[in-house]
LOTORMAR-424057 format. One record per residue (C-alpha): z, x, y; residue number from 1; residue in three letters. Coordinates in nm, 3 decimals, always signed. Layout:
<rs>
Z / X / Y / NUM / ala .
...
</rs>
This chain:
<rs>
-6.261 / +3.640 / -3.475 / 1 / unk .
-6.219 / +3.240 / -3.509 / 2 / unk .
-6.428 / +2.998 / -3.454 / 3 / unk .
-6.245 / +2.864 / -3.150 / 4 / unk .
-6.258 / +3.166 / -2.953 / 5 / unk .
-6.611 / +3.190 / -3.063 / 6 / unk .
-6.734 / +2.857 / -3.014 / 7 / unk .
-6.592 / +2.912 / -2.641 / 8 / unk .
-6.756 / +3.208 / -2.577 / 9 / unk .
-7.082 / +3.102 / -2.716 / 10 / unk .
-7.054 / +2.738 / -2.500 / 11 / unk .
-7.006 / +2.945 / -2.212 / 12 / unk .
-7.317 / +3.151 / -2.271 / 13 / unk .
-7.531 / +2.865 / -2.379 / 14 / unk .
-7.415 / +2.641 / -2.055 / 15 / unk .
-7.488 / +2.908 / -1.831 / 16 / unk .
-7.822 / +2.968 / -2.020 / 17 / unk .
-7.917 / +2.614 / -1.969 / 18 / unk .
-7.906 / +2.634 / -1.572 / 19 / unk .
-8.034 / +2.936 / -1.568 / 20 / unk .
-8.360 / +2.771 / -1.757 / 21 / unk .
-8.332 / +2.430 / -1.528 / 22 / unk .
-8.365 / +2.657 / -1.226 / 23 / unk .
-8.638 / +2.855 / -1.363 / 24 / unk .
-8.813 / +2.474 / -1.419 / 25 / unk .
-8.743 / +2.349 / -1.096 / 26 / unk .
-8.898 / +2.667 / -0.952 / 27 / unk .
-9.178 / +2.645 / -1.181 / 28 / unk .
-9.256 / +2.280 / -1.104 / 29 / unk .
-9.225 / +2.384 / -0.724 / 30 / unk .
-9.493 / +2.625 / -0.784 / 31 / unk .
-9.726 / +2.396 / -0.965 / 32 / unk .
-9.661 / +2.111 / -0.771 / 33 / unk .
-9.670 / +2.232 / -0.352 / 34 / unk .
-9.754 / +2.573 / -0.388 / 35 / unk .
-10.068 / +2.481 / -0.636 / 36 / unk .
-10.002 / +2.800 / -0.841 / 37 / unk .
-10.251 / +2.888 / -1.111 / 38 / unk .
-10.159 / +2.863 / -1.476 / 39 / unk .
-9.915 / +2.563 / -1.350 / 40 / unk .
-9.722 / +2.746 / -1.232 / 41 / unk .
-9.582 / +2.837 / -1.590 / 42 / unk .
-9.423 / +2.525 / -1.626 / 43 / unk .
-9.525 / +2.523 / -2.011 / 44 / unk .
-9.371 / +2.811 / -2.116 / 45 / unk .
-9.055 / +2.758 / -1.844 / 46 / unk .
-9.058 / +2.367 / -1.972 / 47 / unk .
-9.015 / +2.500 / -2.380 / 48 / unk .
-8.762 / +2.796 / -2.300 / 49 / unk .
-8.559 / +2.532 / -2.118 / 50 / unk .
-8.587 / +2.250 / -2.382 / 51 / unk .
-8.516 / +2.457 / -2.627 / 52 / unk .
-8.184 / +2.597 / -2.434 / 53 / unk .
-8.156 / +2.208 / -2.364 / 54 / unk .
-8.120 / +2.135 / -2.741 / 55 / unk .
-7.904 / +2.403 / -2.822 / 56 / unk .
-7.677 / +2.311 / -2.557 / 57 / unk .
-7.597 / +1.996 / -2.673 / 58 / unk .
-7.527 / +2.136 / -3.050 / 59 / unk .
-7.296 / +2.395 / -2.888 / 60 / unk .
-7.108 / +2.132 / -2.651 / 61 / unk .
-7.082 / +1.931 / -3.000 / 62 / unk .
-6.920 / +2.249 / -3.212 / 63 / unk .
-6.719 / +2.304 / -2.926 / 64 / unk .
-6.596 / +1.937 / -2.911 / 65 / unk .
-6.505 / +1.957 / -3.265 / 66 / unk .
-6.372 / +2.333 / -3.305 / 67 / unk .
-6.166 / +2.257 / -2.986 / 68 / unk .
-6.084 / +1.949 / -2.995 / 69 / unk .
-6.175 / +1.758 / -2.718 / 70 / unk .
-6.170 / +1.376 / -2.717 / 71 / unk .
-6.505 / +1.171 / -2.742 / 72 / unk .
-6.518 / +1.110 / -2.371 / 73 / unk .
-6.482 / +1.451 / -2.300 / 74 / unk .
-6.786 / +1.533 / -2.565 / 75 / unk .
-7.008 / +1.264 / -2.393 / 76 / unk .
-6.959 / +1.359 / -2.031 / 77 / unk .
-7.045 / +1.724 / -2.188 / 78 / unk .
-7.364 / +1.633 / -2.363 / 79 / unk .
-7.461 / +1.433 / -2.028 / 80 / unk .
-7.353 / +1.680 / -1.820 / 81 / unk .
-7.713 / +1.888 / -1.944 / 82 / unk .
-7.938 / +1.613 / -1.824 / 83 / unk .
-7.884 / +1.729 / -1.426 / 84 / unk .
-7.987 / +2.090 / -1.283 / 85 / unk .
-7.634 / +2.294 / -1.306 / 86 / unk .
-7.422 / +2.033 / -1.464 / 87 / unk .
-7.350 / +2.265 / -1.744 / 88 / unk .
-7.193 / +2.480 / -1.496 / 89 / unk .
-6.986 / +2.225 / -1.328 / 90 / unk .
-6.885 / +2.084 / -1.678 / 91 / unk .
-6.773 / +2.423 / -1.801 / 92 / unk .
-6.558 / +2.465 / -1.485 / 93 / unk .
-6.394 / +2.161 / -1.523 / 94 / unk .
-6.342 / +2.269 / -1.879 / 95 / unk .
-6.161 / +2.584 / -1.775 / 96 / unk .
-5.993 / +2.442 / -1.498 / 97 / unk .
-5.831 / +2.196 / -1.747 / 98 / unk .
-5.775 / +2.455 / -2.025 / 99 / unk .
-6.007 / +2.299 / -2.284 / 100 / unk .
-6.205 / +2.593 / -2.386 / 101 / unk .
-5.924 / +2.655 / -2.600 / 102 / unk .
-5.864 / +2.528 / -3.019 / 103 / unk .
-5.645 / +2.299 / -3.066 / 104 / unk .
-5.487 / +2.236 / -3.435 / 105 / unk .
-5.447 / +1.886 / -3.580 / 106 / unk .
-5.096 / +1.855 / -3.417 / 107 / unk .
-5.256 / +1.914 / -3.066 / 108 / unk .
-5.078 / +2.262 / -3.015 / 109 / unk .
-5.301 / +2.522 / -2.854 / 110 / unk .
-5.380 / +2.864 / -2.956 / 111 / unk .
-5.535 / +3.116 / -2.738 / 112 / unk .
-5.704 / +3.440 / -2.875 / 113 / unk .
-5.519 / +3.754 / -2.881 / 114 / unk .
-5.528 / +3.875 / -2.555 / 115 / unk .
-5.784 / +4.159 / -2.487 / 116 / unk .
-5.645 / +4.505 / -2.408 / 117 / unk .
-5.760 / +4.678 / -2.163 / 118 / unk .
</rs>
């Protein structure tokens, strides 16, 4: 496998990750904040899971950028689009939509992987 189709596949993952973890924080802060939950509501443990799915968002939006070539705009809108709840998501659909989760070679061609069979 390349790393294109790889670095796709593993943005994907990670973006979907990261809302997954900023939902599981705002519930969390819900809980500690109007439901008064013991334990806070596990926002510490919630609040590291999702930073650390935070940080490696933003190195997987920056291997994609490079492995797929997207312009710098496109990289900054992706490494902002982690800051609010389900932006990954939204970002990643616009990526699709747009056919960016794809590599692109110096020339700006694009190469797909093989498709699967099945």
């Amino acid at each position: 496998m390349t790393s294109g189709p790889l670095a796709a596949r593993w943005f994907r993952v990670i973006a979907t990750f990261e809302a997954i973890s900023w939902t599981a924080l705002l519930i969390a802060m819900f809980l500690k904040w109007i439901v008064k939950a013991p334990h806070e509501g596990g926002v510490p443990v919630v609040g590291m899971i999702h930073g650390i799915g935070f940080v490696v968002y933003l190195l997987s939006t920056v291997w994609a950028a490079r492995t797929m070539g997207w312009s710098l705009k496109t990289l900054a809108v992706g490494l902002a689009a982690g800051v609010p709840p389900f932006g990954t998501i939204v970002f990643e659909r616009w990526l699709l939509r747009r056919g960016l989760l794809t590599t692109r070679s110096r020339r700006g061609s694009t190469a797909t992987a093989a498709p699967s069979r099945g």
